[in-house]
BAMAR-701304 format. One record per residue (C-alpha): residue number from 1; y, z, x. Coordinates in Angstrom, 3 decimals, m for minus. Layout:
! BAMAR-701304
<node pos="NUM" c2="Y" c3="Z" c1="X"/>
...
! end
This chain:
! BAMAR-701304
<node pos="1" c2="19.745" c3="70.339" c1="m61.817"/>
<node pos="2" c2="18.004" c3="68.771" c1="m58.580"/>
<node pos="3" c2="18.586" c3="67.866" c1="m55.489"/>
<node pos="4" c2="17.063" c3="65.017" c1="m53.130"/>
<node pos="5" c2="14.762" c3="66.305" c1="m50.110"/>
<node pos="6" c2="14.702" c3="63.725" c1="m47.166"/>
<node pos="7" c2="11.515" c3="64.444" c1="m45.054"/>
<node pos="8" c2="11.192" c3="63.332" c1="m41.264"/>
<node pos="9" c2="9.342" c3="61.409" c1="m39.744"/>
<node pos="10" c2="8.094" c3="59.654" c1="m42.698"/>
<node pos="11" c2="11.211" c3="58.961" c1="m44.202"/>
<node pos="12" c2="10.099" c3="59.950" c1="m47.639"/>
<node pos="13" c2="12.911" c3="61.144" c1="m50.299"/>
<node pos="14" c2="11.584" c3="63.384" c1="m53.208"/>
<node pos="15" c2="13.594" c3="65.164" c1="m55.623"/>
<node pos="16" c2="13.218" c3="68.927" c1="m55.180"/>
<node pos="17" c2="14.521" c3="71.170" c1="m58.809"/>
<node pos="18" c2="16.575" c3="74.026" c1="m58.986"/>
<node pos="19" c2="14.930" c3="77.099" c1="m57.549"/>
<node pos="20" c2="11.587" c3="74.966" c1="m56.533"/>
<node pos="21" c2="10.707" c3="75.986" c1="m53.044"/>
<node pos="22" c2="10.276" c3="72.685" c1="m50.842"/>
<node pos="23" c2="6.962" c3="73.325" c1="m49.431"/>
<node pos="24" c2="5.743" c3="73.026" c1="m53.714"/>
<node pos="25" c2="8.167" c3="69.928" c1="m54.184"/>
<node pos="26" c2="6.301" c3="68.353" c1="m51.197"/>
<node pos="27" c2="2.650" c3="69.041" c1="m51.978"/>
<node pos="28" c2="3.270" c3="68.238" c1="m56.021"/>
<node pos="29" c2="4.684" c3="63.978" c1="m53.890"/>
<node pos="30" c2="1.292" c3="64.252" c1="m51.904"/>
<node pos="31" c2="3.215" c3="65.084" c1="m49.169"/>
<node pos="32" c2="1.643" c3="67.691" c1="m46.841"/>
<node pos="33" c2="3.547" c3="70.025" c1="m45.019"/>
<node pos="34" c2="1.400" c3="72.690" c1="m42.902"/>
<node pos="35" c2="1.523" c3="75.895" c1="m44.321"/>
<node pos="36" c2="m1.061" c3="78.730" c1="m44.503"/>
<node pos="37" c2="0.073" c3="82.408" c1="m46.373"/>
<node pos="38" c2="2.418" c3="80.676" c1="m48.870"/>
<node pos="39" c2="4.375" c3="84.031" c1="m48.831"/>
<node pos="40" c2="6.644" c3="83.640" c1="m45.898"/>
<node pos="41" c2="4.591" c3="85.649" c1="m43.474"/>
<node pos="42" c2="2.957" c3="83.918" c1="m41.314"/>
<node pos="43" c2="5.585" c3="80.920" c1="m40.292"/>
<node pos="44" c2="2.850" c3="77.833" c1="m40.426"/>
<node pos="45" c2="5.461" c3="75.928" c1="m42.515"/>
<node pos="46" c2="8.323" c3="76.251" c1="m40.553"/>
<node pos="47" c2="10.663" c3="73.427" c1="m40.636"/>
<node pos="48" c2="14.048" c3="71.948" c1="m39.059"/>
<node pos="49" c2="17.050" c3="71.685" c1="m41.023"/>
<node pos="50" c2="18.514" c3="68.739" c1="m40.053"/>
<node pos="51" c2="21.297" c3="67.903" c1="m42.964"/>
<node pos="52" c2="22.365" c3="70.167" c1="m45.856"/>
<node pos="53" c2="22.074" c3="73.965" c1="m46.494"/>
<node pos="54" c2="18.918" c3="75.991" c1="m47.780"/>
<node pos="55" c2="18.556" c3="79.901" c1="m49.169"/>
<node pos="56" c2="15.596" c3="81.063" c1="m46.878"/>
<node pos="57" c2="14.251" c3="82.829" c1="m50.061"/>
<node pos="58" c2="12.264" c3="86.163" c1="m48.646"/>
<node pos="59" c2="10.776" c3="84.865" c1="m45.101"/>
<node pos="60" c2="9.810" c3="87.263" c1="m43.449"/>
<node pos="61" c2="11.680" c3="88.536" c1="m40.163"/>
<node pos="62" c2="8.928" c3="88.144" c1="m37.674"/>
<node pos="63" c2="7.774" c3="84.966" c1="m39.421"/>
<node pos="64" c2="11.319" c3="83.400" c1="m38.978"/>
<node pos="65" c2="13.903" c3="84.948" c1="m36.725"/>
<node pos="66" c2="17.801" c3="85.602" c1="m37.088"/>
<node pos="67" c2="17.937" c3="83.194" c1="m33.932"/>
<node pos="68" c2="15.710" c3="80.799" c1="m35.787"/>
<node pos="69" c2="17.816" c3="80.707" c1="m39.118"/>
<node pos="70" c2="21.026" c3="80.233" c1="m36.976"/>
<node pos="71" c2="18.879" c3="76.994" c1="m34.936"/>
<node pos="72" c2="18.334" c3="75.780" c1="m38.262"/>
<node pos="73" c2="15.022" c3="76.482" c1="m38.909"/>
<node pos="74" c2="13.730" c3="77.363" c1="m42.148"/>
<node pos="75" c2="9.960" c3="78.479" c1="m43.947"/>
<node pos="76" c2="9.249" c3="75.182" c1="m46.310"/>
<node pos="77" c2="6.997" c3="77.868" c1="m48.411"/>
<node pos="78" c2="9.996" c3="80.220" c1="m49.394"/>
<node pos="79" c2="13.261" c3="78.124" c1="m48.973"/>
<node pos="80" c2="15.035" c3="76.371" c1="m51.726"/>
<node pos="81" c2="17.559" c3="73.388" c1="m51.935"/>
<node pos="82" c2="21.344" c3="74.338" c1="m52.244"/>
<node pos="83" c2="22.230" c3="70.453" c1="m52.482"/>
<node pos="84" c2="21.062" c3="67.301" c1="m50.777"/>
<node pos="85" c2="19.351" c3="67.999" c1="m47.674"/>
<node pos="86" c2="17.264" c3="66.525" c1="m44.570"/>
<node pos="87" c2="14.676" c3="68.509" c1="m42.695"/>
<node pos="88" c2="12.083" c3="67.478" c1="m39.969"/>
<node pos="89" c2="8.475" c3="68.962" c1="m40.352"/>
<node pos="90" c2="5.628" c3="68.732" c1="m38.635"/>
<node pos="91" c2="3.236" c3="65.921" c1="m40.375"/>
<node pos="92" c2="0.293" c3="64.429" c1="m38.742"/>
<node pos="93" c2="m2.266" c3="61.802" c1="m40.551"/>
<node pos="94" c2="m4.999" c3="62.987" c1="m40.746"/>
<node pos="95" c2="m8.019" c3="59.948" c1="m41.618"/>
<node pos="96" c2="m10.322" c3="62.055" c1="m43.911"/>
<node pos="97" c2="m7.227" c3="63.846" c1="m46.059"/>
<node pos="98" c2="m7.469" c3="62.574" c1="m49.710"/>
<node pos="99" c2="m4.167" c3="62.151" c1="m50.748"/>
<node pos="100" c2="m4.099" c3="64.463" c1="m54.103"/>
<node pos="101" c2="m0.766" c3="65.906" c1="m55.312"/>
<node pos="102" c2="m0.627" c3="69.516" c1="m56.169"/>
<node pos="103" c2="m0.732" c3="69.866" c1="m60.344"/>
<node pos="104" c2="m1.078" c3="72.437" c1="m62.897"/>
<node pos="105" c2="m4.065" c3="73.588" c1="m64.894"/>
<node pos="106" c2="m4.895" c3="76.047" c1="m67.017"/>
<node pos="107" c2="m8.087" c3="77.022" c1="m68.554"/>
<node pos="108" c2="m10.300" c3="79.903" c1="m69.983"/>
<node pos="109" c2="m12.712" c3="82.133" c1="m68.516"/>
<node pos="110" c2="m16.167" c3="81.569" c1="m69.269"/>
<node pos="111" c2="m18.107" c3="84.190" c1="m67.403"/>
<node pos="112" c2="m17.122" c3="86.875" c1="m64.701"/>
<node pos="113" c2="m19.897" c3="87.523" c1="m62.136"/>
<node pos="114" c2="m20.494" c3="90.534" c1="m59.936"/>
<node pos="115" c2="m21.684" c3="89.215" c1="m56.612"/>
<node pos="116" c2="m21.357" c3="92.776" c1="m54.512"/>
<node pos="117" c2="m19.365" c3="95.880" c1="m55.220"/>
<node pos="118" c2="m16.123" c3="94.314" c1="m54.371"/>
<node pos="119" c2="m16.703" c3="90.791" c1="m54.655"/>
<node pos="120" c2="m16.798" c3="89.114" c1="m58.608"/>
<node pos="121" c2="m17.372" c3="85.591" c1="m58.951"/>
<node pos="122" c2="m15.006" c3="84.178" c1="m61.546"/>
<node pos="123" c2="m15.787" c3="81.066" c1="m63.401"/>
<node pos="124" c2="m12.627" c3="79.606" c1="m65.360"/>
<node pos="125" c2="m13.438" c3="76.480" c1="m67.512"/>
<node pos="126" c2="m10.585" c3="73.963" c1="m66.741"/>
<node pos="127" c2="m8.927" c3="71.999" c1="m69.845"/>
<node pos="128" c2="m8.491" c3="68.894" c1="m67.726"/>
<node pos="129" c2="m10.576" c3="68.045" c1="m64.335"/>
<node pos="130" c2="m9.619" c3="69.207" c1="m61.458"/>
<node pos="131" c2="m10.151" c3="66.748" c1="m57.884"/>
<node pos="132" c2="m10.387" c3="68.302" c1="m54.809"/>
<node pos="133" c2="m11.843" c3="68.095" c1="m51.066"/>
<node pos="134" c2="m14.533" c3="70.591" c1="m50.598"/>
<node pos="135" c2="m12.920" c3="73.558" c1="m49.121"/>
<node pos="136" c2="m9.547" c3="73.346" c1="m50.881"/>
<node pos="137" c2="m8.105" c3="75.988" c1="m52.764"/>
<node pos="138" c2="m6.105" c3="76.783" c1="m56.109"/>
<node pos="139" c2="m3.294" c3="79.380" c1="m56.575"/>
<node pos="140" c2="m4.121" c3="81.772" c1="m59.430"/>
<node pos="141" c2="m1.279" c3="83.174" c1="m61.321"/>
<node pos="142" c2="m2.213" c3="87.316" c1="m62.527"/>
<node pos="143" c2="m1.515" c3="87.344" c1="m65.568"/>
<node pos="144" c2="1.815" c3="90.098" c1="m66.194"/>
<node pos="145" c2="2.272" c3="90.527" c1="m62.448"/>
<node pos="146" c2="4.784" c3="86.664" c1="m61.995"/>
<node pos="147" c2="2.937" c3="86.086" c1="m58.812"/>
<node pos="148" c2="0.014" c3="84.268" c1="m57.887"/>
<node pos="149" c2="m2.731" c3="84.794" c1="m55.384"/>
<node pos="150" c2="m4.584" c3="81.996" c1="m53.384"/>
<node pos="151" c2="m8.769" c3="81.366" c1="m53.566"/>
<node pos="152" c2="m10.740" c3="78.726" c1="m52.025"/>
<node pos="153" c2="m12.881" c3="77.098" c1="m54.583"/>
<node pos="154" c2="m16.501" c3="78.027" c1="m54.382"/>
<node pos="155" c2="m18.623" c3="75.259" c1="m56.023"/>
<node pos="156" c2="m18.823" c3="71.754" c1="m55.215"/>
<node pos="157" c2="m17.003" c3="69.107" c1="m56.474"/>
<node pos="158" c2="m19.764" c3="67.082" c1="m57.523"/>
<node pos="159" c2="m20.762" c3="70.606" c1="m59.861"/>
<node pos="160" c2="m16.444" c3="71.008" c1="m61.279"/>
<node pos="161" c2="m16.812" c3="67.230" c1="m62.149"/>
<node pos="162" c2="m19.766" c3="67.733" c1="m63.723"/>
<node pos="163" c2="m18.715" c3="70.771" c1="m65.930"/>
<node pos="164" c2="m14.919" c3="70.956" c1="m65.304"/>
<node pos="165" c2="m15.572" c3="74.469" c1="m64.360"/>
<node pos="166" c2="m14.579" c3="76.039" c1="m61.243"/>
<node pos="167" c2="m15.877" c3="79.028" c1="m59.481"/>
<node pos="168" c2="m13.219" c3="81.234" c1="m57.747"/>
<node pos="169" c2="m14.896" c3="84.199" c1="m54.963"/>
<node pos="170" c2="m12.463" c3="87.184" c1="m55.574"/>
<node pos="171" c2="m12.839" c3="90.578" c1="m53.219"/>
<node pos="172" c2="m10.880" c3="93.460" c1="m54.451"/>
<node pos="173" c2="m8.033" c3="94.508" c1="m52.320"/>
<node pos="174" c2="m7.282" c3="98.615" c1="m51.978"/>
<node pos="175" c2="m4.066" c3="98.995" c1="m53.710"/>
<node pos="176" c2="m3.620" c3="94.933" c1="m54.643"/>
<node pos="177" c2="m2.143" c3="94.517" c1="m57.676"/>
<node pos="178" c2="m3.467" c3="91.247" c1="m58.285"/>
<node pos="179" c2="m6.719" c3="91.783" c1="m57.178"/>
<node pos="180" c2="m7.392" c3="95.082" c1="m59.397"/>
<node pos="181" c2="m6.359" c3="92.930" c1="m62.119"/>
<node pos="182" c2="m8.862" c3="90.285" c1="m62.069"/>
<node pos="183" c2="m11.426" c3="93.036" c1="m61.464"/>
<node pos="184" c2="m10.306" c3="95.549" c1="m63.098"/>
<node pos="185" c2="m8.977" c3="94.055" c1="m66.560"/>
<node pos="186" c2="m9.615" c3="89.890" c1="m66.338"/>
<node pos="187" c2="m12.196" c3="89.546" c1="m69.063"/>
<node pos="188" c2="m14.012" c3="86.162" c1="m70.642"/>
<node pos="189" c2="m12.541" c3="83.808" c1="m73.041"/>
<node pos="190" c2="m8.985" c3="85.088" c1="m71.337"/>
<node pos="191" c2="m6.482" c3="82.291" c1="m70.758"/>
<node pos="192" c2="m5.477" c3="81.194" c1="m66.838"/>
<node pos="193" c2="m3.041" c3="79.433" c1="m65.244"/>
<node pos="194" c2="m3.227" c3="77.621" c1="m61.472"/>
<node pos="195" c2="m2.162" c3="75.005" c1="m59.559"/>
<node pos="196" c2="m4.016" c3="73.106" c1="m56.969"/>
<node pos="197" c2="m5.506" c3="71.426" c1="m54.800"/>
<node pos="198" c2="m4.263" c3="73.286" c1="m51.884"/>
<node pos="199" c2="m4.971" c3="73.181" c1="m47.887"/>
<node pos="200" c2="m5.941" c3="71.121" c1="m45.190"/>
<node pos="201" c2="m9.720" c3="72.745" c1="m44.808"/>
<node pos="202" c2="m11.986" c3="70.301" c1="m45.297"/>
<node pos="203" c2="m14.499" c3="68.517" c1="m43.095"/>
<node pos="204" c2="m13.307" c3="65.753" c1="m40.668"/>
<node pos="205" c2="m16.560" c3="63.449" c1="m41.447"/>
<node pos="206" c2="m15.128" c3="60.941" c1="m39.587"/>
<node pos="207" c2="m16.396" c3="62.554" c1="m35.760"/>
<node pos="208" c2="m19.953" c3="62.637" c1="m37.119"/>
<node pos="209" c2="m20.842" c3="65.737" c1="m35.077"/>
<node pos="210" c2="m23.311" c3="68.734" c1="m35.649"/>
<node pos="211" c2="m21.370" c3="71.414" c1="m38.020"/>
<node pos="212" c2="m21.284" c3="74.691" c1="m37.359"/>
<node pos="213" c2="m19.475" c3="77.017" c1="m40.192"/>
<node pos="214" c2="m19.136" c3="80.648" c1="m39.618"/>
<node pos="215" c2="m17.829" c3="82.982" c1="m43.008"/>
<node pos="216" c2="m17.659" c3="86.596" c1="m43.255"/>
<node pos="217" c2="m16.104" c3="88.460" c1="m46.756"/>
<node pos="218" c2="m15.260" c3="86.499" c1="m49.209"/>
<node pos="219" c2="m14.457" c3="83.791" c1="m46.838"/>
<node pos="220" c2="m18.259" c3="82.208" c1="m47.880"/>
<node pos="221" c2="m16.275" c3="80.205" c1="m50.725"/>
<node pos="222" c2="m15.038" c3="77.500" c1="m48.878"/>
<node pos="223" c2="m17.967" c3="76.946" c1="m47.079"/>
<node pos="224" c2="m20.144" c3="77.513" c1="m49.601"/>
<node pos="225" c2="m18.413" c3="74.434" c1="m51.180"/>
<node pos="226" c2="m18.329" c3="71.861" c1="m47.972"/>
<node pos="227" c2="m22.099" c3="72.573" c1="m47.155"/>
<node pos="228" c2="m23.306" c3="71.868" c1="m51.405"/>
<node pos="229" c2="m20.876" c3="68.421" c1="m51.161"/>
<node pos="230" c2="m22.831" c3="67.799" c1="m48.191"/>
<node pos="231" c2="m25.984" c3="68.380" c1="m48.429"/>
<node pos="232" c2="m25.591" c3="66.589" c1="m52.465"/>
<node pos="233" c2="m24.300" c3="63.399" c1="m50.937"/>
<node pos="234" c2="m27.287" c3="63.167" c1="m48.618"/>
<node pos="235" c2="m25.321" c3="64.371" c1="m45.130"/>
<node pos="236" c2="m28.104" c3="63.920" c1="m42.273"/>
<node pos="237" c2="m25.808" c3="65.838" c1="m39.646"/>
<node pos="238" c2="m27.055" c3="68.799" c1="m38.222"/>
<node pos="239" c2="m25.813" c3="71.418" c1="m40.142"/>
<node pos="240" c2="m25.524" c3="75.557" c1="m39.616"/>
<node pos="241" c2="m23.722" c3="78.610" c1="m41.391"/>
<node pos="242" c2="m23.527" c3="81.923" c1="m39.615"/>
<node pos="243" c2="m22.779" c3="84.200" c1="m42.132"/>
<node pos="244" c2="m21.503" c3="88.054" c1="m41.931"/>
<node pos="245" c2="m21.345" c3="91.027" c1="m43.759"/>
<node pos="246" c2="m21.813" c3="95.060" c1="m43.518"/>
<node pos="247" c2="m25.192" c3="95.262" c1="m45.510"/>
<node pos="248" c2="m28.029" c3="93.359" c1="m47.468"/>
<node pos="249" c2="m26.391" c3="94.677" c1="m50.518"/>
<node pos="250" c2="m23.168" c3="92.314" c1="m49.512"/>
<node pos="251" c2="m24.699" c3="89.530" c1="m48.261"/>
<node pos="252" c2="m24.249" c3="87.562" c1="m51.622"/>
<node pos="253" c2="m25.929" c3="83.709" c1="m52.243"/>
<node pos="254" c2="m28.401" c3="84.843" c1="m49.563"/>
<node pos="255" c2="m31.069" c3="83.768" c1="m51.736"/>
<node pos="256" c2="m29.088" c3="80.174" c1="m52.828"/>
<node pos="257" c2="m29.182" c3="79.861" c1="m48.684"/>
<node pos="258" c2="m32.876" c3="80.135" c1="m47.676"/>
<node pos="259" c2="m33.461" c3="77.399" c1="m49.920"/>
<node pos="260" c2="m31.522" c3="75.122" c1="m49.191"/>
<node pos="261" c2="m32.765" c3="75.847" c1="m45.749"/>
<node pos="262" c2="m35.890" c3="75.219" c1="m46.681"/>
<node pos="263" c2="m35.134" c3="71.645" c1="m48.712"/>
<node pos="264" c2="m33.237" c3="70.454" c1="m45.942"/>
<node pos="265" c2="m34.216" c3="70.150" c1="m42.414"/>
<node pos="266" c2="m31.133" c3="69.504" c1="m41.399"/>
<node pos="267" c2="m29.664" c3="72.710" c1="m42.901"/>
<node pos="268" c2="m29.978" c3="76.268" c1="m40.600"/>
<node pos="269" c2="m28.914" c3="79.266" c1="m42.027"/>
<node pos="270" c2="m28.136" c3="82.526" c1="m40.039"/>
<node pos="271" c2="m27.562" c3="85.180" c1="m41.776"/>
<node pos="272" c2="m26.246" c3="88.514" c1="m39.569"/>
<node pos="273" c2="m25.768" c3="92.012" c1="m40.472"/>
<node pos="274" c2="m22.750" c3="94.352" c1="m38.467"/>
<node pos="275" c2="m23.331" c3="97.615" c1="m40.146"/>
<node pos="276" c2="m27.316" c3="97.833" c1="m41.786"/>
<node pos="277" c2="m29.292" c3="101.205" c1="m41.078"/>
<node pos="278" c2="m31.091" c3="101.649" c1="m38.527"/>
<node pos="279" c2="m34.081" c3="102.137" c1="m40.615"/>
<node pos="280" c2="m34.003" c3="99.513" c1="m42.569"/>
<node pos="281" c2="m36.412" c3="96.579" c1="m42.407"/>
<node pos="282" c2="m33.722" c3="93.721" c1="m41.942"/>
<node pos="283" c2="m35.408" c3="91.434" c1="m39.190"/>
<node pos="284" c2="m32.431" c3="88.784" c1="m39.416"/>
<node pos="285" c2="m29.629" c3="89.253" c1="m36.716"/>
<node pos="286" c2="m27.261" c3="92.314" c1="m36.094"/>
<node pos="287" c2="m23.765" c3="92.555" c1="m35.257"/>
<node pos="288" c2="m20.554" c3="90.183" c1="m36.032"/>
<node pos="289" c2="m20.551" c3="86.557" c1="m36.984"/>
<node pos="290" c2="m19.159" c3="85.522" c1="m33.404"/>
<node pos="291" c2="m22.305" c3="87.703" c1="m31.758"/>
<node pos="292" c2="m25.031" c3="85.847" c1="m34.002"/>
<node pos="293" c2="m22.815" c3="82.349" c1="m33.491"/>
<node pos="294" c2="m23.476" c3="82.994" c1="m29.747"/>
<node pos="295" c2="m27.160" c3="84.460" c1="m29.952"/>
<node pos="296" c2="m28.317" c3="81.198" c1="m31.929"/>
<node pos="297" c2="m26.637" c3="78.836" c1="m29.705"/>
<node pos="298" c2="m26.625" c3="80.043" c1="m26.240"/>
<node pos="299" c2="m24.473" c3="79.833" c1="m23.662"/>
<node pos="300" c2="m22.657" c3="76.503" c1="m25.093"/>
<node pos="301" c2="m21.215" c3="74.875" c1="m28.605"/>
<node pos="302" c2="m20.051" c3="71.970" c1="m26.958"/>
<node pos="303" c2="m20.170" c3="68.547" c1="m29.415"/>
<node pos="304" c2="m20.213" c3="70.761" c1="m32.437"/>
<node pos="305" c2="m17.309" c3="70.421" c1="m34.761"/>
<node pos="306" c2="m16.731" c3="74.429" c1="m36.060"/>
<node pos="307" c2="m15.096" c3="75.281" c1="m39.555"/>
<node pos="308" c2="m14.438" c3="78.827" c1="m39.735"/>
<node pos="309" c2="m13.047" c3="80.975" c1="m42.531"/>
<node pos="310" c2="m13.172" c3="84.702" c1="m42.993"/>
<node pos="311" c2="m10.851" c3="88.052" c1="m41.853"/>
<node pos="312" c2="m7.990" c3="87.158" c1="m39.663"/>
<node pos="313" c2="m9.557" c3="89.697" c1="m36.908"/>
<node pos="314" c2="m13.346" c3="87.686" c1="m37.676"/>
<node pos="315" c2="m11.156" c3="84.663" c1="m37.280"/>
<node pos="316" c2="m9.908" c3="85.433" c1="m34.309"/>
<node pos="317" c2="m12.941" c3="86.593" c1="m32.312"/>
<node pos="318" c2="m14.619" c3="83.378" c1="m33.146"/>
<node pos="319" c2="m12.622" c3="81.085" c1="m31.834"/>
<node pos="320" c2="m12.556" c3="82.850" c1="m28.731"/>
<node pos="321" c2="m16.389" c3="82.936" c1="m28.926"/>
<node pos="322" c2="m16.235" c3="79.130" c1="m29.169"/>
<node pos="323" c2="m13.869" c3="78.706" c1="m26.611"/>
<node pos="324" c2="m15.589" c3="80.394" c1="m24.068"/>
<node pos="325" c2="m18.566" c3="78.512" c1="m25.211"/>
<node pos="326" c2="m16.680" c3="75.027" c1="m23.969"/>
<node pos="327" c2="m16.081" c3="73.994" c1="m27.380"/>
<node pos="328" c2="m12.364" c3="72.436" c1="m27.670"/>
<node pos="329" c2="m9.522" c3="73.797" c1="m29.608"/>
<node pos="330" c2="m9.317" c3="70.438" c1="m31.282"/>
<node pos="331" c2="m13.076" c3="70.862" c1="m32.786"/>
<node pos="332" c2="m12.109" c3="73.844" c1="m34.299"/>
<node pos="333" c2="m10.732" c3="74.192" c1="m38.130"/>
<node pos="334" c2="m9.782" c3="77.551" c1="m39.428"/>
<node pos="335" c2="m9.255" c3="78.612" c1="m43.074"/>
<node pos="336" c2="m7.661" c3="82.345" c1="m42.862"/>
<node pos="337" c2="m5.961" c3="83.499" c1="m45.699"/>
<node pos="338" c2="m2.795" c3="85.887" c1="m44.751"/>
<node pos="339" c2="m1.397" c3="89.198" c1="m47.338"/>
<node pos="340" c2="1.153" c3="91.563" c1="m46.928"/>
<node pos="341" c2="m1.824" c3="94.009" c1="m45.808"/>
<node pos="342" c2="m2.383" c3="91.762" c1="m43.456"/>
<node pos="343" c2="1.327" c3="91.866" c1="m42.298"/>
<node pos="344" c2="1.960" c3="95.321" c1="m42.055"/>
<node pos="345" c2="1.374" c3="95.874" c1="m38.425"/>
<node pos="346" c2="2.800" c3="92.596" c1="m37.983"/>
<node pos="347" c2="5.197" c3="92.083" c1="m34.549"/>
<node pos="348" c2="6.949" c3="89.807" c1="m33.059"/>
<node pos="349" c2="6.193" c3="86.995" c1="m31.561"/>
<node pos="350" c2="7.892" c3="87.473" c1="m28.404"/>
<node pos="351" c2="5.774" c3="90.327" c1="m27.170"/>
<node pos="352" c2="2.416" c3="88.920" c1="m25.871"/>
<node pos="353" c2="m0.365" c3="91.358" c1="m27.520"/>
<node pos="354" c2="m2.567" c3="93.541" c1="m25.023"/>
! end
């Protein structure tokens, strides 16, 4: 059984199956509906009901309110069709968005990596090519657990079309099911499914402005993967990555980063360090992305364009950072990916935090 999926403003119609949530139905059209978590907690797809009658699936209550779900709002990510229905969502063109719908791959793994303590680098060989902008993502299912978890993809597209093999950035979570698995168990030649391309974090090329990107984790991947397209396809923009971690011992693809600094004019790299001994003898810069991001670039980031991806709390503090630095919300793309970890303290959005 199916049902038919009317989406304001554009007037599209796209059949939506049984028990397919309409935030998939959408992306698998080429349709894009903002979203972020994926998991009904963080209520970036929420959408207006306009005509017909959804199950809002397990959104949860902060993300989408009892007074929302009587106004007829609904999380596109979690809610499912009971019969024909209309909803309104928030869609903006955007001039440098490929159009690629979402599809399904599977593939094997070819080599598992370990990149720090907590962080493995995963390479899964595709059976078919995957396309994708730089700084998309896939969503991995875990094998045994019916759920699936969402990385960026780490190399460039230029290197998966090569070799049809992607590289996926995975940092173990404390007490994450699906995490432990892929560190813990996940070995090569093991079989993979995912779906993909996901996300709207990609660079708007278009502007033609100095780049700033600022990573911290894990959060390197997508980055990592805009500044190789780049700098492969001959980019003469001024280009810089501020990149955090704790230690030296973390502060993976260091080495892959000084070079390319020193190939490419164009390219600066600043590495920064937030927890490294006092003895050591680390000359590069101390303290959180957002601190070295200001210490390289003074008192002003105006007519950069910033692409930052990393920690919700590292997140955060940047954009602030680059606010205060007279850079303009609208020059400022964020890639920050949202668990149930990160929910836990969640509250509501009614009560202004202090």
């Amino acid at each position: 059984m199916s049902f038919q999926l009317t989406i304001e403003p554009l007037g599209a119609t796209i059949e939506v199956a049984e028990g397919q949530t309409v935030l998939d139905a959408a992306l698998r059209q080429g349709i894009y509906i903002p979203h972020a978590c994926g998991h009904g907690l963080c209520g970036t797809c929420k959408v207006q009901v306009c005509d017909g009658e959804v199950d809002h699936g397990h959104a949860n209550p902060f993300a989408l309110m009892d007074f929302e779900r009587d106004d007829g709002k609904t999380l596109a990510c979690c809610a499912t069709l009971q019969c024909d229905a209309t909803i309104e969502a928030d869609i903006e063109e955007d001039p440098d968005a490929r159009v690629i719908p979402v599809r399904d791959f599977a593939g094997t793994v070819s080599r598992i990596v370990d990149l720090t303590s907590t962080i493995k680098a995963i390479f899964i060989a595709l059976d078919k090519p995957i396309h994708f902008q730089a700084g998309q993502y896939v969503q991995l299912e875990i094998p045994g657990l019916g759920e699936s978890r969402a990385f960026s993809i780490a190399n460039s597209p230029a290197a998966v079309e090569r070799t049809c093999e992607i590289e996926l950035n995975v940092r173990v979570v404390s007490g994450g099911a699906g995490t432990g698995y892929l560190h813990r168990t996940l070995k090569a030649g093991d079989r993979l499914r995912l779906s993909g391309p996901y996300g709207r974090f990609f660079v708007r090329e278009s502007a033609s402005r100095p780049m700033v990107f600022m990573a911290g984790g894990s959060g390197l991947s997508s980055p990592r993967s805009m500044i190789l397209d780049l700098l492969e396809r001959g980019c003469a923009r001024p280009i810089t990555l501020v990149y955090g971690q704790r230690s030296r011992d973390e502060l993976y693809y260091d080495d892959e980063f000084r070079a390319l600094a020193e190939r490419h004019a164009n390219f600066t790299y600043v590495p920064a360090l937030s927890a490294e001994g006092e003895g050591s003898d680390w000359t590069g810069a101390r303290g959180f992305v957002h601190d070295a991001a200001k210490a390289h670039f003074g008192a002003s980031f105006a007519g950069q364009q910033a692409y930052l991806c990393g920690p919700p709390p590292m997140v955060e503090a940047c954009i602030a950072t680059l606010m205060q630095g007279r850079l303009f919300e609208r020059d400022i793309y964020t890639e920050k990916f949202i668990s149930a970890a990160d929910v836990q303290g969640a509250r509501s959005p009614l009560f202004k935090r202090v």
